[in-house]
C-alpha positions in Angstrom: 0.0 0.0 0.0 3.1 2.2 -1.2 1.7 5.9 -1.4 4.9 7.8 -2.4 8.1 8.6 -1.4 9.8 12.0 0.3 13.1 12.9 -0.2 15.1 15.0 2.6 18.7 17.1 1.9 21.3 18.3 4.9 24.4 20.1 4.0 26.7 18.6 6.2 26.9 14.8 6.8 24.9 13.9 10.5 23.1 17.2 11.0 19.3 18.0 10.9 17.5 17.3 7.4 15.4 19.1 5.6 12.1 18.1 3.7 12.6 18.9 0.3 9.4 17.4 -1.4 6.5 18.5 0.5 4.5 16.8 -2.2 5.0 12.7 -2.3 7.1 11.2 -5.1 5.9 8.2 -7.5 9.6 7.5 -7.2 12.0 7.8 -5.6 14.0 10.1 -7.8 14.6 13.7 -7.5 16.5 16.9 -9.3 17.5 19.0 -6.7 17.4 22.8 -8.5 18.0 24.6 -5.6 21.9 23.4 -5.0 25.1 25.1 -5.1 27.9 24.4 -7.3 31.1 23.5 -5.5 29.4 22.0 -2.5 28.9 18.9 -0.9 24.8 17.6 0.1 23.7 14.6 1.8 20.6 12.9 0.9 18.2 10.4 2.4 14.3 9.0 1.1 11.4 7.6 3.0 8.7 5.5 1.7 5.3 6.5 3.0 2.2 4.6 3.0 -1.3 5.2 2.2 -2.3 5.2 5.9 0.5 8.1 6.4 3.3 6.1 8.0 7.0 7.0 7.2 9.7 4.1 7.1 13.0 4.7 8.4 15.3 7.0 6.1 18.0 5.6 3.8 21.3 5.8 4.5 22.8 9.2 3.6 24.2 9.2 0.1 26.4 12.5 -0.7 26.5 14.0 -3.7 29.5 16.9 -5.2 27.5 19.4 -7.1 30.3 20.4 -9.7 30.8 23.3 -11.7 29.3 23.2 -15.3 32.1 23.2 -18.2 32.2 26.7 -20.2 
């Protein structure tokens, strides 16, 4: 009874995440527009039912937001 999914972001490894999909997810993929080139962001997703109950997170996976090529 899968309803969607929620992804979270934190900018340092360990610290306090914050919900970036307000809205649920079919999927559990995301493109992050708001993000900084040069930096470093950890991410984690929850799987949410239809009744409203969130799993566990993920494990954090970070991901180097690099500069475009001219």
């Amino acid at each position: 009874d899968l309803a969607g999914y929620r992804m979270y972001r934190s900018e340092q490894e360990g610290t306090q995440v914050q919900l970036r999909t307000p809205a649920l997810l079919p999927t559990p993929a995301y493109r992050d527009n708001s993000v900084s080139s040069g930096k470093r962001f950890w991410y984690t997703v929850t799987a949410v039912d239809r009744a409203g109950n969130e799993s566990a997170p993920s494990a954090a996976m970070a991901v180097d937001v690099t500069q475009p090529s001219p």
